[in-house]
TORNUPA-705269 format. One record per atom (N, C-alpha, C): residue in three letters; x, y, z; atom name. Coordinates in pm, whole numbers. Each point is the difference from the previous one (the first is absolute). Example, Ala and Ser with C-alpha at 12.3 -4.5 7.8 and 13.67 -1.06 7.14 Angstrom:
% residues 2
Ala|1319|-569|780|N;
Ala|-89|119|0|CA;
Ala|90|120|0|C;
Ser|-35|105|-72|N;
Ser|82|119|6|CA;
Ser|-77|109|73|C;
% end
This chain:
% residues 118
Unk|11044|8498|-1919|N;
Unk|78|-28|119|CA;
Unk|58|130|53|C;
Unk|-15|49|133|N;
Unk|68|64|70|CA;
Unk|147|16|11|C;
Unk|79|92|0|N;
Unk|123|-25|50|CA;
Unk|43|52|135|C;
Unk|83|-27|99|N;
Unk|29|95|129|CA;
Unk|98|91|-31|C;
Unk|-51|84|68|N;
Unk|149|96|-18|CA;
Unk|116|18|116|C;
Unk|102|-23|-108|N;
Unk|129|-24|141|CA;
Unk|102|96|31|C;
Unk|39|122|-78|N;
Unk|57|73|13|CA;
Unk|-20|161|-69|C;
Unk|35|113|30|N;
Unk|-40|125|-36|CA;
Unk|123|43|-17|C;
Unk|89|22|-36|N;
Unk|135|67|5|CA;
Unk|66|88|-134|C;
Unk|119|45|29|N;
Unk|21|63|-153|CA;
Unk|164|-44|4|C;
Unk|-18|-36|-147|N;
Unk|104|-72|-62|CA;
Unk|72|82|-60|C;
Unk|150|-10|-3|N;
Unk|102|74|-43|CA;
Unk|97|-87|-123|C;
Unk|-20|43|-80|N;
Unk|54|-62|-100|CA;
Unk|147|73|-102|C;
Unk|81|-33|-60|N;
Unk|77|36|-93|CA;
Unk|-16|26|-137|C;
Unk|5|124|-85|N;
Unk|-40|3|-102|CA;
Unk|109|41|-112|C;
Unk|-53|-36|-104|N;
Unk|75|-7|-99|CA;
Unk|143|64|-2|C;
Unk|-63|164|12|N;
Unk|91|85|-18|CA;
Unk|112|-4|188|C;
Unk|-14|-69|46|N;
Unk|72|-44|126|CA;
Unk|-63|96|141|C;
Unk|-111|33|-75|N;
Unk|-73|85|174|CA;
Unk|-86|-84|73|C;
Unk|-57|43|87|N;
Unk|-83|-112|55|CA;
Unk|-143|77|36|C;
Unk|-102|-74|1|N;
Unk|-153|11|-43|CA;
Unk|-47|-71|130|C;
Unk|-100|62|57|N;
Unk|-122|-22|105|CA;
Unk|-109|-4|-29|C;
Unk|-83|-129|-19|N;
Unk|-125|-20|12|CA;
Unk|-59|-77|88|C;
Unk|-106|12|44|N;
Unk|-128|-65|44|CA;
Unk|-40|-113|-18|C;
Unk|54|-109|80|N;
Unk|-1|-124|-33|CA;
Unk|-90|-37|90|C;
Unk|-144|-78|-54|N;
Unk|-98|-114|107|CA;
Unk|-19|-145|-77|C;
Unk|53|-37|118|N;
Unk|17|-140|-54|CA;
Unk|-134|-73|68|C;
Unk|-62|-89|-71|N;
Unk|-139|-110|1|CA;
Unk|104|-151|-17|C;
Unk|-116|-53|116|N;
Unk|51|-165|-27|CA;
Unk|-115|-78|-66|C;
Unk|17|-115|-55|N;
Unk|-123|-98|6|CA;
Unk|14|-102|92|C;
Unk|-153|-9|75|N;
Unk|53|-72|111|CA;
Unk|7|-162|-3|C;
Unk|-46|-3|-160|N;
Unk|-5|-181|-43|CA;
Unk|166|-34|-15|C;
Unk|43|99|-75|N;
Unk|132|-32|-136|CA;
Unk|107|87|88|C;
Unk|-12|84|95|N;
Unk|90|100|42|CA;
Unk|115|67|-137|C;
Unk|-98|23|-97|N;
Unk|43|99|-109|CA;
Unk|-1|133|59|C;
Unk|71|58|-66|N;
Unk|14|210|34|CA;
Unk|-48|40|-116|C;
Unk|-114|138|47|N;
Unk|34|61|-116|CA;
Unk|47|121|89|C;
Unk|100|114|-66|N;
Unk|40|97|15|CA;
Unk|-44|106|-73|C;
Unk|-77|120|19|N;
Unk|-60|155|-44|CA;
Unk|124|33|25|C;
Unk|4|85|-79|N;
Unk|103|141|-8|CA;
Unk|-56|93|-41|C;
Unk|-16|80|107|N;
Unk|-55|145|-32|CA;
Unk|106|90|-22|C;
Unk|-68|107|-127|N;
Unk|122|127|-69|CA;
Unk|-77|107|29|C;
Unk|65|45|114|N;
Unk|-78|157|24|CA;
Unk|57|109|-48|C;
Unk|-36|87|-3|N;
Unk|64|110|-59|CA;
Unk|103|37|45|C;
Unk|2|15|140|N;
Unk|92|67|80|CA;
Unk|120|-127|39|C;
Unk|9|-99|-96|N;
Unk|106|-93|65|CA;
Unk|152|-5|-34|C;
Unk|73|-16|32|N;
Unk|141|23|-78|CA;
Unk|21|-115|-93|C;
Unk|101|73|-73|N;
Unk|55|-128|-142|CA;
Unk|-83|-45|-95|C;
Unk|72|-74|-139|N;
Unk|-66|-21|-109|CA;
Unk|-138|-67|27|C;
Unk|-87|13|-80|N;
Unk|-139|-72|-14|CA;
Unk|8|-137|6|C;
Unk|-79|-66|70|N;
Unk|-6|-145|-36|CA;
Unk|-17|-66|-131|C;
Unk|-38|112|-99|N;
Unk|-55|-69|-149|CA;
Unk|180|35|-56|C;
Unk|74|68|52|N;
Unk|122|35|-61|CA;
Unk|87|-154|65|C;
Unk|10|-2|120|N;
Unk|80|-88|62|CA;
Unk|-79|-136|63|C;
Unk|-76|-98|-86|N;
Unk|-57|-117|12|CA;
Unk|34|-66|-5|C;
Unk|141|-75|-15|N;
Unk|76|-95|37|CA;
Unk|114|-11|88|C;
Unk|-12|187|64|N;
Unk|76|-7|110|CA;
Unk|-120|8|123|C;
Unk|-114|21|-57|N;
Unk|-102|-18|102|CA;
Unk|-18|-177|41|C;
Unk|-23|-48|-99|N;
Unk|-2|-143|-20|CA;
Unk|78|-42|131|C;
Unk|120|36|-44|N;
Unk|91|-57|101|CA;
Unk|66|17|128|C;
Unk|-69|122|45|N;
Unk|30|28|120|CA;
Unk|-156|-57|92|C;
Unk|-112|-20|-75|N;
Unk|-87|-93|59|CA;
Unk|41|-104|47|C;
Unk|24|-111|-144|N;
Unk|44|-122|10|CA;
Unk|133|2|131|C;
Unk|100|79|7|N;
Unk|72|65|126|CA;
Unk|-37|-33|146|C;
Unk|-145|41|-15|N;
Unk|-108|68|131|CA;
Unk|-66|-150|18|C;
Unk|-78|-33|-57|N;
Unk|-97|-89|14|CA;
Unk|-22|-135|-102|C;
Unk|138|-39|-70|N;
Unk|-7|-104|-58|CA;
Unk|-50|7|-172|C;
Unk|87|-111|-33|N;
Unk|-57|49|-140|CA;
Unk|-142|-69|-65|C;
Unk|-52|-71|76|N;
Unk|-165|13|-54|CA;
Unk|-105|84|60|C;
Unk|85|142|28|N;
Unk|-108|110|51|CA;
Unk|-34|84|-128|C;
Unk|-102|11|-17|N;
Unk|-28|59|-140|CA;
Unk|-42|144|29|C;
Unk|51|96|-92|N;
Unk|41|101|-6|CA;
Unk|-156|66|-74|C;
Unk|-19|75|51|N;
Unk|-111|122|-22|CA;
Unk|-4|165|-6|C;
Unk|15|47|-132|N;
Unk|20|128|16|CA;
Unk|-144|84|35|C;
Unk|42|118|90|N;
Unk|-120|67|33|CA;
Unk|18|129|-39|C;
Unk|-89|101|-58|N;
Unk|42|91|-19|CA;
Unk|-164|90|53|C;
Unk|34|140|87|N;
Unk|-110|29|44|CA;
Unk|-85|55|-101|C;
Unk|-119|38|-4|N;
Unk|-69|61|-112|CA;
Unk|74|158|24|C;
Unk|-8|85|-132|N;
Unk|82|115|21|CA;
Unk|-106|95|-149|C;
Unk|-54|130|64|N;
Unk|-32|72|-111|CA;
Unk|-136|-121|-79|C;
Unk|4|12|-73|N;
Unk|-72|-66|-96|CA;
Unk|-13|-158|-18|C;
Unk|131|-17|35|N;
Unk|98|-169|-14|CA;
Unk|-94|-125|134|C;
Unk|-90|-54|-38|N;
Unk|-42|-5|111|CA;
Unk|126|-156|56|C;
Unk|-22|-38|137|N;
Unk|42|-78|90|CA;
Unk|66|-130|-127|C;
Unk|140|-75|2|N;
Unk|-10|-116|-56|CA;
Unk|69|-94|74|C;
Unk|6|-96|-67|N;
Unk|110|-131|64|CA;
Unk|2|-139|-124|C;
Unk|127|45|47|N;
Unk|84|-119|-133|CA;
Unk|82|-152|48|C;
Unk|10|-79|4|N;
Unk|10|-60|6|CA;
Unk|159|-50|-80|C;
Unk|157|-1|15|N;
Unk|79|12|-48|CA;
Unk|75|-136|23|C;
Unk|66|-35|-138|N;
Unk|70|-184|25|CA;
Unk|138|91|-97|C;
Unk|85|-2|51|N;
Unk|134|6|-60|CA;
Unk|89|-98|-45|C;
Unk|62|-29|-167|N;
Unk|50|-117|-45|CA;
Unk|122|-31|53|C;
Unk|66|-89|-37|N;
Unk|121|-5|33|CA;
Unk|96|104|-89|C;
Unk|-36|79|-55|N;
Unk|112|111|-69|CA;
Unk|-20|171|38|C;
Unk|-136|-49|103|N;
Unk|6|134|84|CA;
Unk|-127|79|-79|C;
Unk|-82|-47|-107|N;
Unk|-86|62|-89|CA;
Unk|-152|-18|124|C;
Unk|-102|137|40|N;
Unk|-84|-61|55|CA;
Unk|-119|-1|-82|C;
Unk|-98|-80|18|N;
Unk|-164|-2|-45|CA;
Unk|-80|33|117|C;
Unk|-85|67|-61|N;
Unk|-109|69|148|CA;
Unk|-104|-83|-79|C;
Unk|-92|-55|144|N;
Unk|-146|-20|-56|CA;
Unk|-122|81|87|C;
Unk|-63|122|-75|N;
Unk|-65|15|59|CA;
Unk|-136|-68|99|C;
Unk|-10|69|134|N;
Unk|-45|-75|121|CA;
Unk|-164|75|20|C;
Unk|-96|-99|26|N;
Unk|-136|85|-19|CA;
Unk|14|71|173|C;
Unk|-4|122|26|N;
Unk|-16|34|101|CA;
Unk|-43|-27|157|C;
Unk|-189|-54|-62|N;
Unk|-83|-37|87|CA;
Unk|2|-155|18|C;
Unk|68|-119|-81|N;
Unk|4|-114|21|CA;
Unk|135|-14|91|C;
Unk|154|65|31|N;
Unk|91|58|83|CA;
Unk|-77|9|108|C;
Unk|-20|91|-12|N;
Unk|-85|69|146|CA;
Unk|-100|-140|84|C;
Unk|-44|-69|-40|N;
Unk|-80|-84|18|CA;
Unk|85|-86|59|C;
Unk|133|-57|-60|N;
Unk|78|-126|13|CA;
Unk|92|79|165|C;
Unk|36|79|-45|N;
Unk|88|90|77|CA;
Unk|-56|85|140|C;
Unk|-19|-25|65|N;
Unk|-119|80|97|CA;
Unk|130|164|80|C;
Unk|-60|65|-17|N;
Unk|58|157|39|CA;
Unk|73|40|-142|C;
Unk|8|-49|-58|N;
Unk|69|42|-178|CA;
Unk|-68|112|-15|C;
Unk|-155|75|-6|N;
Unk|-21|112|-14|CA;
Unk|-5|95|131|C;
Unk|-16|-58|76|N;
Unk|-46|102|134|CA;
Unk|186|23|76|C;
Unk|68|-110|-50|N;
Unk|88|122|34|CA;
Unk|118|94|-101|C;
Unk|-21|6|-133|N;
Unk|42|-15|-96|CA;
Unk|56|185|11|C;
% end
């Protein structure tokens, strides 16, 4: 299944240590279920802690943005050697997160512009 894509923007969030963090937020709908998923891209050049540092303040400045059954997707660009990934992140109720890694090319497929504008 396809998803549409509904928004391109960058999200400003609060982090741990009380600074605040800018990323690259594209949000996808489904157009059966009107589920979200949300990418977050970590570029090099972005301000504030990492998303793998601050994932339940990422969590929640989504859920913030676009509701809390928008599911959260970490992106990280390929860098050096490291090639391209995406994780897939569910945070518990005590703030602990689990990533599941995301197959690239099956994303890309569901998600249409996920690589071309990445």
């Amino acid at each position: 299944m396809t998803w549409n894509p509904i928004e391109d923007t960058v999200l400003v969030y609060e982090t741990p240590d009380g600074a605040y963090a800018t990323r690259r937020a594209r949000l996808w709908e489904d157009p059966e279920t009107r589920a979200h998923r949300c990418v977050l891209t970590e570029a090099a050049d972005d301000q504030g802690m990492s998303i793998v540092d601050a994932a339940a303040d990422v969590a929640d400045a989504v859920e913030k943005a676009w509701g809390a059954h928008c599911a959260v997707i970490e992106h990280h660009p390929a860098k050096g050697a490291e090639p391209e990934r995406f994780d897939a992140v569910a945070v518990d109720r005590f703030g602990e997160a689990t990533r599941t890694p995301l197959d690239p090319a099956g994303l890309a497929a569901e998600l249409p512009g996920l690589v071309d504008a990445a």
